[in-house]
DRENGU-866598 format. One record per residue: y, z, x of N, C-alpha, C in turn; residue in three letters. Coordinates in steps of 0.2 Angstrom, whole numbers, plus 5000, padded with zeros to 4 digits. Layout:
// DRENGU-866598
YZXYZXYZXAla/...
***
This chain:
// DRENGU-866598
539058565385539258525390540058505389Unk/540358515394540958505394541358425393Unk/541758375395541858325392541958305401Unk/542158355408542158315412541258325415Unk/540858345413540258355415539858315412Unk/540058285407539658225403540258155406Unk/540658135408540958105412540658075420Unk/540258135423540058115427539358085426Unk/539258145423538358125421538458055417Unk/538858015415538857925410538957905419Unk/539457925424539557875428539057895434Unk/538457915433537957905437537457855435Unk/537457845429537257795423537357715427Unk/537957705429538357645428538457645435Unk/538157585439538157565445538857555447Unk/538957525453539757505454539657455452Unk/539157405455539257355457539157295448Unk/538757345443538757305437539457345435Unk/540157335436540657355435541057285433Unk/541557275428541557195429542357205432Unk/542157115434542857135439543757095435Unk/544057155440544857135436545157055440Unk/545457055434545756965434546256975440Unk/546457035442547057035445546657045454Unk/546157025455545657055462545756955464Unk/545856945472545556895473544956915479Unk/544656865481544056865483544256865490Unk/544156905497544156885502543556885505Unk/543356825508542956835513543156825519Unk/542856865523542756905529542556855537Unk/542356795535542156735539542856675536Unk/543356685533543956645531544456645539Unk/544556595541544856595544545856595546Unk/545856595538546556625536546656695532Unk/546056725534546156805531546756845534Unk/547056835529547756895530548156875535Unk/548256785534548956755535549356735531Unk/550056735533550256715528550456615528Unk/550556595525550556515523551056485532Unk/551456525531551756485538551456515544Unk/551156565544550656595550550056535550Unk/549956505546549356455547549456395546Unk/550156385546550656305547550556335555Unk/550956385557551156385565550356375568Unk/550056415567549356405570548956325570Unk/548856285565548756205563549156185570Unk/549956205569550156175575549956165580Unk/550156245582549856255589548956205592Unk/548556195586547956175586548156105590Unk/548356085584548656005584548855975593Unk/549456015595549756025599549256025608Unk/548756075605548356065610547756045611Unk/547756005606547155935607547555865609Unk/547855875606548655815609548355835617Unk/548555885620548755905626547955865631Unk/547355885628546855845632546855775631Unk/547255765626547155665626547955655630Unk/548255665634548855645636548955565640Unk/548255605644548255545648548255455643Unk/547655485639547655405635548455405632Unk/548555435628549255445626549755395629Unk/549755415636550355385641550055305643Unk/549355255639549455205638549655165634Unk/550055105637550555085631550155045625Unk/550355055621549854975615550054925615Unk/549554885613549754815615549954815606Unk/550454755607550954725601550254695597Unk/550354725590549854685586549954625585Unk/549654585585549354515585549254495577Unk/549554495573549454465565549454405566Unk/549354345566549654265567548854225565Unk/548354275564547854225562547354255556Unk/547854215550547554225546547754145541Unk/547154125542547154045537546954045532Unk/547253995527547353995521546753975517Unk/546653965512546153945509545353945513Unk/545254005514544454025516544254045510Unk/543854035507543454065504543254105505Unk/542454115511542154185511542654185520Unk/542754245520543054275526543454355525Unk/543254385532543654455531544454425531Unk/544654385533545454375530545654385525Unk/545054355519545454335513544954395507Unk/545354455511545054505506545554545505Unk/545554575498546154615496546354685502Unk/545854705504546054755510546554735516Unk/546354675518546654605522547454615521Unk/547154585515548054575511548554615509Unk/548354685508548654755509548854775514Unk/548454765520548654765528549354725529Unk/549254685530549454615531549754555526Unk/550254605521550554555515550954485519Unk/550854435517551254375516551154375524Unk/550754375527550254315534550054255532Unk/550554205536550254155537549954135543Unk/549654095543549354065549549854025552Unk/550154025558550653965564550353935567Unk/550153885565549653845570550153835577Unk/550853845578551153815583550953875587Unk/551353925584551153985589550453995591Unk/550053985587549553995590549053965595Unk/549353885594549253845599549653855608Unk/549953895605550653905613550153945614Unk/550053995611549654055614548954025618Unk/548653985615547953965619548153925625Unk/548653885624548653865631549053895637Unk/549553935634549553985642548954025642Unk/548654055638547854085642547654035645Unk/547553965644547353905648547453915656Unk/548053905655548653935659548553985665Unk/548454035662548454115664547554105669Unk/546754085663546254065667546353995673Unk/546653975673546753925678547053925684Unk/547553965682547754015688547254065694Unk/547054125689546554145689546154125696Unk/545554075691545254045693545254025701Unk/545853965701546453945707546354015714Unk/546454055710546554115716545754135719Unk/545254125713544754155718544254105721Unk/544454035720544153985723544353985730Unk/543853985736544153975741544053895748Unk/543753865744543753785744544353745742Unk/544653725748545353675747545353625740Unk/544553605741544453535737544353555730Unk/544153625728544153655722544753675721Unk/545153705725545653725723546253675718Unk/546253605724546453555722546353535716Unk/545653535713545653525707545853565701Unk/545653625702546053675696546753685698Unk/547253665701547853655702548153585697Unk/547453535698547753475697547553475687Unk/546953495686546953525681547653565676Unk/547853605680548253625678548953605675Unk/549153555682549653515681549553445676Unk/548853435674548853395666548853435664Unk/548653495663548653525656549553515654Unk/549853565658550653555658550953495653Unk/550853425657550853385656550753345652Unk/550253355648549853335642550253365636Unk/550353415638550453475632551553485631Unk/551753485636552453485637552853445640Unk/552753405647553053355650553253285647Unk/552653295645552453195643553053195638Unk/553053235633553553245626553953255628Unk/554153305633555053305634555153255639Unk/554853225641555053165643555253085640Unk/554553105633554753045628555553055624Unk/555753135623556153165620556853155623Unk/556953155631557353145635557753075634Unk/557153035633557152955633557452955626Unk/557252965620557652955615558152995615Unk/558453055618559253075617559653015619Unk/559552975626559852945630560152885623Unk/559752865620559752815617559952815609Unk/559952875608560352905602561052915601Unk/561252865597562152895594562352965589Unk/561852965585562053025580561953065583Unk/562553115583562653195585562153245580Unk/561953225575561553285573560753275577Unk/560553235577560053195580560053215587Unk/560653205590560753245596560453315599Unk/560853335593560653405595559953435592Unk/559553405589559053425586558553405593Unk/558753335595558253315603558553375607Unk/559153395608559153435613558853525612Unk/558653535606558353595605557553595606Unk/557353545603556753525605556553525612Unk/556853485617556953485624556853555625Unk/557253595625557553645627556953685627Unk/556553695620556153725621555353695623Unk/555253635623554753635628554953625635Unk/555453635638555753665644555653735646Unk/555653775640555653865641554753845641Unk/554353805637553753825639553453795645Unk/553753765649553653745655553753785662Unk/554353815658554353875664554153935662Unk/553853955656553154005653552553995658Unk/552553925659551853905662552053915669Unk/552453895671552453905679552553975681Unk/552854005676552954085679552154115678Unk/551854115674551154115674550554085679Unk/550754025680550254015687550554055696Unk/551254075693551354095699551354165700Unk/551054205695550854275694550154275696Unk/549954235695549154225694549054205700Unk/549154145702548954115708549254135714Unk/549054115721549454125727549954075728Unk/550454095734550954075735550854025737Unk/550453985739550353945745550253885740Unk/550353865734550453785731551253775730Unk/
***
């Protein structure tokens, strides 16, 4: 026997598949969905994916978000979702404003009383959420800048002056917060 007739007859011996494999082969599989792209071929394609899921959500898209609201987070709780370290990571160096956040409940006050006012169709209820209203105002902003008023008049010191008139000032901007909100809310006819 020759040397190439005994070369055939070993490789009929020897499967392919018990053949071991070279370091230099990588594996393609055929259900891969980047088979025989190249890296920016399936950067552009991701895109284009991206691109056109974006495209069925547009609509929601084109709503605006509402401005986060961070301002309620109080100190010293013990057990609460505020005072956990994931909180804290979120929302480093949150204090609680007890002012702002009192301003904020009572124009919602405000904003429901209005409201309210508009779907009551009883003069004598109206009157009363109207009149409601106008304490709440009053309790909360008038009463003060009218005590506040009274002590500029009788004030000599200009720095005192001017600290009553900032004051003033701004429970005047919340008064016209308030009235521009009952007059969004409510009808013309008060």
């Amino acid at each position: 026997m020759n040397q190439r007739q005994i070369n055939i007859h070993v490789d009929k011996w020897i499967e392919e598949d018990d053949l071991p494999v070279s370091a230099s082969l990588k594996v393609i599989h055929r259900n891969d969905p980047d088979y025989g792209m190249t890296q920016d071929e399936i950067e552009d394609r991701n895109e284009f994916i991206r691109c056109y899921i974006l495209s069925s959500f547009e609509a929601l898209l084109t709503i605006p978000l509402k401005k986060l609201e961070s301002n309620f987070f109080v100190e010293n709780w013990e057990k609460s979702a505020f005072n956990t370290e994931d909180y804290y990571r979120l929302y480093p160096n949150m204090g609680f404003d007890r002012y702002s956040f009192r301003i904020k409940k009572i124009l919602q006050e405000v904003e429901h009383l209005a409201i309210l006012y508009s779907c009551i169709s009883d003069n004598q209820g109206r009157q009363r959420a109207f009149n409601r209203y106008r304490t709440l105002v009053d309790k909360e902003f008038r009463n003060k800048a009218l005590f506040l008023i009274g002590k500029y008049r009788i004030t000599n010191d200009p720095e005192e002056k001017l600290e009553l008139k900032q004051k003033i000032s701004e429970l005047n901007k919340r008064i016209l917060q308030c009235k521009k909100l009952w007059e969004q809310y409510a009808p013309w006819d008060t």
